[in-house]
C-alpha positions in Angstrom: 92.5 74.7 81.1 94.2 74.1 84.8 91.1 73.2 87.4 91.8 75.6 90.8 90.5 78.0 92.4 89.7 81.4 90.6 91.9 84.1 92.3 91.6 86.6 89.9 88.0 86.9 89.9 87.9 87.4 94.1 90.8 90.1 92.9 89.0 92.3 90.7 85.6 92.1 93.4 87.9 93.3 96.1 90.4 95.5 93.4 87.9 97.9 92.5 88.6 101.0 94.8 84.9 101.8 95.8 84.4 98.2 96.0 87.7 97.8 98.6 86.1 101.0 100.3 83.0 99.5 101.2 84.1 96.2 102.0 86.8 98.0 104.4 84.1 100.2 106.2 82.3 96.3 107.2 85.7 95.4 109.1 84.2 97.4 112.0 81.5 94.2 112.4 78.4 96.4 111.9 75.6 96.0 108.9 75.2 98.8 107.0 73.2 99.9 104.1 73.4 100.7 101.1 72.9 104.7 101.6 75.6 104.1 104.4 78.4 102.2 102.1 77.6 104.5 99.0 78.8 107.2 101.2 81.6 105.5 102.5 82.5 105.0 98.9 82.1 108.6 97.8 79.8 107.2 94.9 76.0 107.6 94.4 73.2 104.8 95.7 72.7 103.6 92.2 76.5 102.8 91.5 76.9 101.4 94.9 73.9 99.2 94.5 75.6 97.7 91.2 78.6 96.9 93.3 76.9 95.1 95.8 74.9 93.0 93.5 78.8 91.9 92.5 79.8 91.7 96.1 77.3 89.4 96.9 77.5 87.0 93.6 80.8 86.7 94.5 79.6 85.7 98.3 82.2 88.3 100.1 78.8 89.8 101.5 75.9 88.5 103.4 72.5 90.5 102.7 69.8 90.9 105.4 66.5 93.0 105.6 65.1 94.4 107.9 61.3 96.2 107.8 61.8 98.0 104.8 65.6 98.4 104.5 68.5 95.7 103.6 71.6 95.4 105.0 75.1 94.3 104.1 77.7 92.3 106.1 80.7 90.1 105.1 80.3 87.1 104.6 82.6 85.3 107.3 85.6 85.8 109.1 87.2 84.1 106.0 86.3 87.6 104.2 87.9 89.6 106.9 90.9 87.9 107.5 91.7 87.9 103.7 91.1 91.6 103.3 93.1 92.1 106.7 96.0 90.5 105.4 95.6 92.2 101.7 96.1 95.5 103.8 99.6 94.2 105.6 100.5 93.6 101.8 99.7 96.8 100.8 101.3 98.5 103.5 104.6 96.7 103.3 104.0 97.2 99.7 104.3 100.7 100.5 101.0 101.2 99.2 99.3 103.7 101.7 96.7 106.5 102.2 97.5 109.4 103.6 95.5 110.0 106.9 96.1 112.2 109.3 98.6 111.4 112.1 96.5 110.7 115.7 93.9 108.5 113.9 96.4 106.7 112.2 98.7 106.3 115.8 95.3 105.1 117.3 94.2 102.8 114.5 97.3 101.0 114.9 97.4 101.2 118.9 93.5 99.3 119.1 91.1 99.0 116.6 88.3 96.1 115.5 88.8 93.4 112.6 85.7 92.4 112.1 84.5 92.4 116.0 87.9 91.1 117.6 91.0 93.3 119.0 93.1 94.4 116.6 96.5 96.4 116.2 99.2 96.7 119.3 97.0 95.8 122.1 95.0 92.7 119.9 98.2 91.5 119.4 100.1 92.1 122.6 97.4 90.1 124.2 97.3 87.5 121.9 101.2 87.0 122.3 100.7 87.0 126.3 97.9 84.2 125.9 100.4 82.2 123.7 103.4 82.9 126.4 101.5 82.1 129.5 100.1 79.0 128.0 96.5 79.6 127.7 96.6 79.3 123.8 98.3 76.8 122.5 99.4 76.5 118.7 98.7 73.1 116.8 100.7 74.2 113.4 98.8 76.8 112.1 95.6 75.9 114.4 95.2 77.8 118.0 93.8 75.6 120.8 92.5 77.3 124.5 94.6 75.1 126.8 92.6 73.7 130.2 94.4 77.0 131.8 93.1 79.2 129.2 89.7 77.7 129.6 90.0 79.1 133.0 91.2 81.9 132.6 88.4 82.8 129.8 85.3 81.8 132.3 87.2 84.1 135.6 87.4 86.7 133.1 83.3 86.6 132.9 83.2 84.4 129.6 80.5 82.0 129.1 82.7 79.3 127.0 80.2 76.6 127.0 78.1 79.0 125.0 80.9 79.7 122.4 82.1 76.4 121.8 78.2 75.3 121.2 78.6 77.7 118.3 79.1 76.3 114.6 81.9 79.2 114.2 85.8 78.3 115.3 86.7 79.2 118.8 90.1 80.5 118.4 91.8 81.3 114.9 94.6 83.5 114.3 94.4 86.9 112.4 97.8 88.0 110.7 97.6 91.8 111.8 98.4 94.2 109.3 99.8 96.9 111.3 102.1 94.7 113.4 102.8 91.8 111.1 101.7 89.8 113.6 98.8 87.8 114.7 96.0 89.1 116.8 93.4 86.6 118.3 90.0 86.1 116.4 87.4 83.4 116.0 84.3 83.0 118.8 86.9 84.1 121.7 88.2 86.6 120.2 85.2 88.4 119.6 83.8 87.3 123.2 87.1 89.1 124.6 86.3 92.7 122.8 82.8 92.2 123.9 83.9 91.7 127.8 85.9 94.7 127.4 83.4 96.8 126.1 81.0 95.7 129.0 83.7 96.1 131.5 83.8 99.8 130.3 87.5 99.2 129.8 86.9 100.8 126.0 84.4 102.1 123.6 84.3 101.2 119.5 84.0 105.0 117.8 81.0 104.5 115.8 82.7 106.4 112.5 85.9 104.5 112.3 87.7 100.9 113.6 89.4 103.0 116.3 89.0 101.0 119.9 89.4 104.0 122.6 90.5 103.0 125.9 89.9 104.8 128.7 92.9 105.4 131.1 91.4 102.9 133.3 91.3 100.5 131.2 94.4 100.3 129.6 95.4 99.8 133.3 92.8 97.0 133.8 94.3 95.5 130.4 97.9 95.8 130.8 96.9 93.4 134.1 95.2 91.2 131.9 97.7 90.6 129.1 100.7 90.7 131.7 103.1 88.4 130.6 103.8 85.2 133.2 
């Protein structure tokens, strides 16, 4: 038997549909319990529980507790930028689920993957960083150039505190409803965060859907304008 790495076993952990469901509803960045990912699933507490147990063998999840309850996270950014990408294959598979129109337009508009920007604006700013310089790629590697370093700390980032971090400081996310890459790593999710304090946009708490106020979308078209 050929030594490798054991695709089909990560398959069938994320394959299962409740499974995919509950590993989806963790995209948002939050940790959530069981009770909360059995109803995302549409399946009871017991059933989800077995499916976490197999989530978290299979190290896609990262269990916490807390007082008397235990949460569930993904593992890593690793986890999220896999299933990301597994959803631009399924959608230019034409494999889709039928939601209803607005949510859909704004999922695709701005949304989080797994705490960074996502969808037309995550990318559109990710594609002005590249043009203007301040991210540079390296092959499939993104480096913050010395202007982008600047342009991170005037835009109220503390980067001495992200790049003491053990996670990467810039990574690129293949988006799945642009087919094209949206900035994640330590910057990215520093960038969402500055946003949200900047009251520029809110997360809605049921869904990935990243609602800008009309303000803000003013405020960030200045930010990702193109040089």
């Amino acid at each position: 038997m050929k030594e490798g790495p054991d695709i089909s076993h990560i398959a069938s952990l994320i394959g299962d549909p409740a499974r995919a469901n509950m590993l989806t509803a963790l995209m948002v960045g939050k940790a959530l319990t069981a009770s909360e990912l059995a109803q995302e699933a549409g399946i009871t507490l017991q059933t989800a529980s077995s499916h976490l147990s197999k989530l978290e063998k299979g190290n896609l999840l990262r269990p916490r507790k807390q007082g008397r309850h235990k949460y569930f996270s993904l593992a890593s950014d690793e986890v999220a930028h896999t299933l990301e990408a597994l959803m631009g294959l399924a959608a230019n598979a034409g494999h889709l689920r039928s939601r209803p129109g607005p949510r859909n337009a704004a999922l695709r508009e701005a949304r989080v993957c797994y705490n960074h920007l996502a969808g037309e604006m995550g990318t559109r700013l990710y594609e002005s960083m590249i043009t203007r310089q301040l991210l540079r790629l390296n092959g499939e590697e993104v480096e913050l150039t010395t202007a982008g370093a600047g342009f991170v700390r005037d835009f109220g980032i503390d980067l001495d505190a992200l790049k003491a971090q053990r996670s990467a400081l810039c990574r690129q996310c293949l988006d799945w409803s642009e087919r094209r890459s949206h900035l994640a790593g330590s910057l990215g999710r520093a960038m969402l965060v500055r946003i949200e304090e900047l009251g520029w946009a809110k997360r809605d708490t049921k869904t990935r859907i990243v609602a800008f106020s009309p303000n803000g979308k003013v405020r960030f078209d200045e930010l990702a304008a193109r040089g």
